[in-house]
C-alpha positions in Angstrom: 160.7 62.0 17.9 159.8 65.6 17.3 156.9 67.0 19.6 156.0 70.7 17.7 155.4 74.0 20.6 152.1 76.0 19.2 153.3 79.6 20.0 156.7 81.2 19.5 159.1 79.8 21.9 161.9 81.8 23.8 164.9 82.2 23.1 166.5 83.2 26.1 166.2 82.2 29.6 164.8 84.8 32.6 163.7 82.3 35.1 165.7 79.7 36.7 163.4 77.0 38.8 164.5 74.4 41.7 162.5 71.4 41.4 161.8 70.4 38.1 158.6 67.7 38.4 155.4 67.6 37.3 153.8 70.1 39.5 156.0 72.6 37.9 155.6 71.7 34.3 151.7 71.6 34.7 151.7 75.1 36.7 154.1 77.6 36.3 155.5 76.8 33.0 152.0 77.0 31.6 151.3 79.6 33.0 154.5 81.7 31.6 153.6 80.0 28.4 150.5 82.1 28.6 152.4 85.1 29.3 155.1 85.4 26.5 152.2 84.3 24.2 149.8 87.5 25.1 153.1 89.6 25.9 156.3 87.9 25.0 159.6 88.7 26.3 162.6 86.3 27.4 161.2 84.9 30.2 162.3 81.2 28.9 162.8 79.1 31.6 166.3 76.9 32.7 164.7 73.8 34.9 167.1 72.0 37.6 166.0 68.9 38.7 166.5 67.8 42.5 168.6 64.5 41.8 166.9 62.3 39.1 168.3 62.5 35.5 164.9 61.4 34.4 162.5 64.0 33.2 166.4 66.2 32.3 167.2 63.2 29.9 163.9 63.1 28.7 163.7 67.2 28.2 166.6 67.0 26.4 165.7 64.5 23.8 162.7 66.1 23.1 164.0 69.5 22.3 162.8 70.2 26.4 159.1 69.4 25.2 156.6 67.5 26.6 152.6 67.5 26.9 150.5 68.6 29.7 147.1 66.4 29.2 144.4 68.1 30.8 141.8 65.9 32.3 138.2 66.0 32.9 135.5 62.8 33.3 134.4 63.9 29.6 137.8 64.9 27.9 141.1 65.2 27.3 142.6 68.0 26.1 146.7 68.5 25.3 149.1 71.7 25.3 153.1 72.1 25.1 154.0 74.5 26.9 157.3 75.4 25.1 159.0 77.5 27.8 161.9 75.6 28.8 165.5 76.6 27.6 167.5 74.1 29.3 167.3 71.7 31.8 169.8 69.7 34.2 170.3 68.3 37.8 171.2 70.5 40.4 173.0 67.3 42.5 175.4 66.9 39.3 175.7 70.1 39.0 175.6 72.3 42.0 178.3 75.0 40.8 176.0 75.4 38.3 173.2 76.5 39.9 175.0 79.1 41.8 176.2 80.5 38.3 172.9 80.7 37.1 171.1 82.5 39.8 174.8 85.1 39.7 173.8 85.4 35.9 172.1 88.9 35.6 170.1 87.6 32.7 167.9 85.7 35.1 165.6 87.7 36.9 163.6 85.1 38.8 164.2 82.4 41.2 161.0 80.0 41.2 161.3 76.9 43.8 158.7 74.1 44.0 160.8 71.3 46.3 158.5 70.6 48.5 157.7 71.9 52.1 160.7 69.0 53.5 163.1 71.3 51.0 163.8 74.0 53.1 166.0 72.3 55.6 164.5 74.0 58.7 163.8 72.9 62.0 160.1 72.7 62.2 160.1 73.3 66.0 161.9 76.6 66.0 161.0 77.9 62.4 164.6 78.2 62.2 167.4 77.5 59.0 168.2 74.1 60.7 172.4 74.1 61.6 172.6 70.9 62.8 171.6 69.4 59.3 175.0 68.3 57.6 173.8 69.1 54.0 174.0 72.9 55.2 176.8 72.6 57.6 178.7 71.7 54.6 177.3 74.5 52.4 178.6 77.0 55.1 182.1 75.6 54.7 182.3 76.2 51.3 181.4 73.0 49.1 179.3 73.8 46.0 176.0 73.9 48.1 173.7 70.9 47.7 170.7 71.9 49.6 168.0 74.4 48.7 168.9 77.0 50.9 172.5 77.1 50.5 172.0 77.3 46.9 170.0 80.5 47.0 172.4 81.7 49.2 175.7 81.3 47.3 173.9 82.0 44.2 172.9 85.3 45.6 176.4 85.8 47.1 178.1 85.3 43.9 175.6 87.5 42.0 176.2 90.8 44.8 179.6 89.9 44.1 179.3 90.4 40.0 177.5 93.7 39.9 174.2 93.1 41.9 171.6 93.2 39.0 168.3 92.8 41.2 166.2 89.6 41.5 163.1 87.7 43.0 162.6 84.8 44.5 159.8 83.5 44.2 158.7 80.0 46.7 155.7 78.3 44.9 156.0 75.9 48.2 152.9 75.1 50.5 154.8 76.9 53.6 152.8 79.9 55.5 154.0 83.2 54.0 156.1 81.2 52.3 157.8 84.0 50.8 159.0 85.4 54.2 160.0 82.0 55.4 162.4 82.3 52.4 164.0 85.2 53.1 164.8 84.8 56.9 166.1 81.1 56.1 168.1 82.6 53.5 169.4 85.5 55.7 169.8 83.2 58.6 172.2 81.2 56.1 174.3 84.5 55.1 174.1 85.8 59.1 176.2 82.4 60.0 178.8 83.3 57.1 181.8 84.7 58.6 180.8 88.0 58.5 183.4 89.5 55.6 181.7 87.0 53.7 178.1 87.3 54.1 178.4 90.8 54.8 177.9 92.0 51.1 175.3 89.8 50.1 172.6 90.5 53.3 173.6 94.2 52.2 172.3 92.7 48.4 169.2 91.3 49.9 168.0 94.9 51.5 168.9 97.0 48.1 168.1 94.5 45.4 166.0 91.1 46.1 162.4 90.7 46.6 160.8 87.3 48.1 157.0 87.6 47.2 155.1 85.0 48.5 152.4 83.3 46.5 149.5 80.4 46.6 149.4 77.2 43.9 146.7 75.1 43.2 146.5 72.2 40.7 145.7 68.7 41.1 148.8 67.0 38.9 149.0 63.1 39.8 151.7 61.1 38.8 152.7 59.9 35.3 152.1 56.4 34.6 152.3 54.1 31.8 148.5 54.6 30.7 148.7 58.0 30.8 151.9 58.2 28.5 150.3 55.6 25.9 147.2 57.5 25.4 149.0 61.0 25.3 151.3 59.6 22.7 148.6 58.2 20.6 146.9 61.2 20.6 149.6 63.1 19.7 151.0 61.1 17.3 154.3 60.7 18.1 156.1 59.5 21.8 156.2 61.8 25.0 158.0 60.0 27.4 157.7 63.0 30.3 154.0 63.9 29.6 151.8 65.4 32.6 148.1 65.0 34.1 146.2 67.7 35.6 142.9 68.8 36.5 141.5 71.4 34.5 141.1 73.6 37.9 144.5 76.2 38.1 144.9 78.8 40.4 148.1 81.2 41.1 147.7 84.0 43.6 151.0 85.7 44.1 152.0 89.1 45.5 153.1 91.1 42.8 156.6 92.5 44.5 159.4 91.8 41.8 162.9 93.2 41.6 163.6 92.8 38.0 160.3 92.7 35.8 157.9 89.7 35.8 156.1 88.2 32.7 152.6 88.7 32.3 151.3 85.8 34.1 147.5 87.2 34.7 147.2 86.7 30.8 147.1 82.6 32.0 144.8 83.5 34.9 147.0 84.6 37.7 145.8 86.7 40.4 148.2 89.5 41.7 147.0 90.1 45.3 148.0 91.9 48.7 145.3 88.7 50.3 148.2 85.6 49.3 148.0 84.6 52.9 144.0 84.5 52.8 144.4 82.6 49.9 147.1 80.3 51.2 145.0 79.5 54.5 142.3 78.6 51.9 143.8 76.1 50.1 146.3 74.7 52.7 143.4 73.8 54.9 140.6 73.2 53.2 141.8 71.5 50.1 145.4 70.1 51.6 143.8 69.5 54.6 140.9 67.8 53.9 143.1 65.7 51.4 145.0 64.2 53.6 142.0 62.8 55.8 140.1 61.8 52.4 143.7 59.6 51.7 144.3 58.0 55.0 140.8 57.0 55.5 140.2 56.0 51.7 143.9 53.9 51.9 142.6 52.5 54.9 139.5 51.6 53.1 141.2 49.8 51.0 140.6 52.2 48.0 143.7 53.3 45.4 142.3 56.4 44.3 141.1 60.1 46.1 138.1 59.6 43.7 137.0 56.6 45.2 137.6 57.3 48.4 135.1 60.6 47.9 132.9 58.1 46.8 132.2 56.6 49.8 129.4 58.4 51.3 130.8 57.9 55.1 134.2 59.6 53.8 132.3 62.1 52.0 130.8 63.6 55.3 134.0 62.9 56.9 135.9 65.1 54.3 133.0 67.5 54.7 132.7 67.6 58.2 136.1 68.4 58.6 136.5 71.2 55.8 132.8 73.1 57.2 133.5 72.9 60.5 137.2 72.5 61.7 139.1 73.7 58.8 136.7 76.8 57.8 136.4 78.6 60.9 140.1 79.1 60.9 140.6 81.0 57.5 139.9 84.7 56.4 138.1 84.1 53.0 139.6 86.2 50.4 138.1 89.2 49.4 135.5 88.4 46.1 135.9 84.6 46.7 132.4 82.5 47.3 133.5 80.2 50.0 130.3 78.2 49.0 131.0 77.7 45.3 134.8 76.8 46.4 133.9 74.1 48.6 131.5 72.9 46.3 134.6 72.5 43.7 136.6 70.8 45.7 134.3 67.8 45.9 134.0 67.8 42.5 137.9 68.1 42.1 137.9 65.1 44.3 135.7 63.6 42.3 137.5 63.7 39.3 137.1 59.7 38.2 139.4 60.2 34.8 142.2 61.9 36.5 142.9 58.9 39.0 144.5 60.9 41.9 146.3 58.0 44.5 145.7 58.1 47.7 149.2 57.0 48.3 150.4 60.3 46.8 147.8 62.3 48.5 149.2 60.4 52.0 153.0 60.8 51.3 154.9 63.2 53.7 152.1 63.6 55.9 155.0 64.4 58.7 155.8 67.3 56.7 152.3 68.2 55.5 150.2 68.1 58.5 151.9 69.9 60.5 151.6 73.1 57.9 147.8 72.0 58.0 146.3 71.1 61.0 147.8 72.7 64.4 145.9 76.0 64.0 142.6 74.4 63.3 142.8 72.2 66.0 144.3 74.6 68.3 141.7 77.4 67.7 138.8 74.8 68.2 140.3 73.6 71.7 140.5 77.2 72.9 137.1 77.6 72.2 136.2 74.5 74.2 135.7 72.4 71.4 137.1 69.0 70.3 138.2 68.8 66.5 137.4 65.4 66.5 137.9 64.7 62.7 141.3 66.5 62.7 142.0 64.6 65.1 140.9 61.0 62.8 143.4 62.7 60.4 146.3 62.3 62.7 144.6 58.5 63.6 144.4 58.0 60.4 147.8 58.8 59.3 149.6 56.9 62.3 147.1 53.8 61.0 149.0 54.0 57.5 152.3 55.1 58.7 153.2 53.7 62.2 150.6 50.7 62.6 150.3 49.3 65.9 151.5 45.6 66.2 148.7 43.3 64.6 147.4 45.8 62.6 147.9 45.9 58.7 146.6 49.2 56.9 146.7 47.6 54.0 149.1 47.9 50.5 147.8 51.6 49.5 148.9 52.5 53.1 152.5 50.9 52.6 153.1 52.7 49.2 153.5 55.9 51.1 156.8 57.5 52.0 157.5 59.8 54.4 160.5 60.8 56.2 159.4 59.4 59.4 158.4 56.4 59.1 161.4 54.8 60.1 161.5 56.9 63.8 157.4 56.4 64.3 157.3 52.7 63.4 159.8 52.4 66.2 157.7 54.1 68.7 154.5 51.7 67.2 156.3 48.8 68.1 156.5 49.0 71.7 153.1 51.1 72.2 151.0 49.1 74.5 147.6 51.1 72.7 146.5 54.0 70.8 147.0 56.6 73.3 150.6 55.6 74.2 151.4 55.8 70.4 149.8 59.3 70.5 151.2 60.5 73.1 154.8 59.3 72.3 154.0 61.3 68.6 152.4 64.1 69.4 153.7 64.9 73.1 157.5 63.3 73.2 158.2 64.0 69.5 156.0 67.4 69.3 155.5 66.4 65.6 152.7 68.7 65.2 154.3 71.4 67.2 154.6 71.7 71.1 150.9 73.5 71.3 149.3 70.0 70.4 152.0 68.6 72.2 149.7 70.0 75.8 146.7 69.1 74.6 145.9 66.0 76.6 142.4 65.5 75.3 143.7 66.1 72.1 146.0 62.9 72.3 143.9 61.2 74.4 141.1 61.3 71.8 144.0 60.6 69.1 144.7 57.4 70.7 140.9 56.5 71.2 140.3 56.8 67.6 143.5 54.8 66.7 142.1 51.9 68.8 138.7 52.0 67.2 140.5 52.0 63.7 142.8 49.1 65.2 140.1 47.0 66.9 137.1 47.7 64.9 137.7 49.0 61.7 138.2 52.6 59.8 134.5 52.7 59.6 133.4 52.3 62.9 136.3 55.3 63.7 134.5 57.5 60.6 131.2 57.1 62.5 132.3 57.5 65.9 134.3 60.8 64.7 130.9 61.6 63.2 128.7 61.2 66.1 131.0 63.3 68.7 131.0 66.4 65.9 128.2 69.0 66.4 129.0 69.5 62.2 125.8 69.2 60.6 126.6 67.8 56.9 122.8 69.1 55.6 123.3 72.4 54.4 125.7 71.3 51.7 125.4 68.2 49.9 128.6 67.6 48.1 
């Protein structure tokens, strides 16, 4: 198969990047892309994959090429990106990915595994000690979590001359460049200290840890999608990629050792990442997750057709105007207005197929980076966030029925680390409130502020009932009805 880059490719690697899936290949490497076009410079990148050979086998057959298939209801438009130098799996591997962050010819560190990646303790904030993956990468076994591989990698490049780095978390974790550095610190402060001593003194003289905001809507490959990708190109992709046309980068521009030129692809270097993070991690994640566990519920496969249902519609509106809004700083020059009008028509997006079971996977992970603040500011102010909380009834609905209740198949597709532990506590719940109060107060999984919030879990557990005994619906409605959100000065 030959697949043929359209701009100059490089021939040497500058970036090294944990987590090589799709979000990846349809973000950051086109972005780069971008940038060595309109600037060049060795900025290739060497992709490690978490644990799956698949898209690694693939990259290597096809010369590490593939196609990212741009999506809109009219059109369809293709690009290879071109940027990758190598690829391989940092589980087979994990020697290897210490080497190449020690190698001073990388100059970047870019990370998208997920918020669950970071192995800390969600409670505390903290690098999490108790998890054996990083127990064992403290004793000295070629590190295997995320964490522990920035670590060592950083150790071993202090110890071969110290040439200075960035790392750069692409993750959807607040100041998720910060969180970096202290679990990273917090790994090298439980070194002995002759061991760790060198490398913290590394961190202070030579490595940055910008933080920075993605957004692109990238669903997952499927057979379809790789037929018709293929016959437009004329010759097989087996690892191509769908995305929205919509891309958005903000990142703070604080790099050790040089940086390509990614504003040439549309990247915005900004002091305001955290403004821009709130902005997307609440109103777009946010409002996601409620648009998928109501629309899975509803029986529907796809975000699309869960947006088009008018009752989710002012659900999802409801929520992002008046519980998720009121909680952000808008950054400075955006038009909150035209953004929110873009999301809905994101969401609408009918050619790009968005599941809701993606959308809905990890919700014990996701939600609780989305939806405590929101719902705490609202209840200091006196207020109920009553369609937050039909997010978290939703999500136990999909995840954790009670017994008698099926959410349906689009429900069961989802994974989430959970599950197992919640479905437990469903089992033996007598109604909705005992569920929600064994979640949300017992096993503080949205953080022990929520867990005091007695009306909070009391109206939780009212909604799950009405969800259980009547029907989504009837929940939507009476979620509706108690919010003082008017839904008539925006029409999505």
């Amino acid at each position: 198969m030959t697949i043929i880059a359209d701009h100059p490719r490089p021939s040497r690697a500058g970036i090294l990047h944990l987590g090589l899936g799709s979000f990846h290949r349809a973000h950051q490497a086109v972005y780069t892309a971008a940038a060595i076009q309109h600037a060049g410079g060795d900025w290739g990148i060497v992709g490690v994959a978490s644990r799956s050979r698949t898209v690694v086998d693939a990259m290597h057959a096809q010369d590490h090429l593939y196609t990212v298939a741009t999506i809109a209801p009219d059109s369809t438009s293709l690009m290879i990106p071109g940027v990758h130098t190598d690829a391989f799996v940092g589980a087979e591997e994990p020697g290897r990915v210490v080497s190449q962050i020690a190698d001073a010819g990388i100059r970047i560190v870019t990370l998208t595994v997920t918020e669950k990646g970071y192995s800390y303790s969600p409670s505390s904030q903290a690098l999490d000690l108790d998890d054996a993956t990083v127990r064992a990468d403290l004793g000295g076994s070629d590190p295997r979590s995320t964490i522990g591989q920035l670590a060592r990698g950083l150790q071993a490049r202090a110890a071969a001359g110290g040439e200075p780095i960035s790392i750069l978390s692409c993750d959807n974790l607040a100041a998720n460049g910060k969180h970096t550095e202290k679990l990273v610190r917090e790994f090298l402060q439980a070194l002995p200290q002759a061991e760790g001593a060198d490398a913290l003194a590394f961190l202070d003289r030579a490595v940055t840890f910008p933080s920075s905001m993605v957004d692109r809507i990238v669903p997952a490959t499927t057979p379809e999608l790789r037929a018709r990708v293929s016959a437009l190109l004329g010759t097989h992709d087996e690892i191509p990629v769908p995305a929205e046309p919509f891309t958005m980068w903000a990142i703070e521009d604080s790099f050790a050792g040089g940086r390509p030129a990614w504003e040439a692809g549309g990247a915005v270097f900004t002091d305001e990442v955290g403004r821009y993070e709130q902005m997307k991690v609440r109103l777009l994640n946010g409002t996601h997750s409620l648009i998928a566990y109501l629309g899975a519920l509803r029986g529907v496969g796809t975000i699309p057709e869960a947006i088009g249902l008018g009752e989710i519609a002012d659900a999802a509106l409801a929520v992002l105007r008046g519980e998720y809004e009121p909680s952000i700083e808008v950054p400075s020059g955006v038009d909150i207005r035209a953004y929110e009008r873009e999301l809905f028509e994101r969401w609408g997006n009918s050619a790009l197929g968005h599941r809701t079971s993606q959308v809905g996977t990890d919700g014990s992970v996701k939600l609780r980076q989305r939806i405590p603040e929101p719902a705490m500011l609202a209840l200091r102010a006196g207020e109920m966030p009553h369609l937050i909380a039909l997010t978290v009834a939703g999500y136990l609905s999909c995840i954790a029925p009670l017994p008698g209740f099926d959410p349906g198949a689009h429900a069961a597709a989802m994974t989430d680390a959970a599950r197992d532990r919640l479905q437990a506590l469903a089992a033996t719940a007598r109604d909705g409130r005992e569920l929600a109060e064994r979640v949300i107060a017992e096993q503080q999984l949205f953080g022990d502020e929520l867990a005091a919030q007695d009306s909070f879990i009391d109206r939780v557990g009212e909604l799950i009932d009405t969800i259980r005994r009547r029907s989504v619906d009837a929940a939507i409605a009476d979620a509706l009805s108690a919010s003082q959100t008017t839904t008539k000065e925006m029409q999505p």
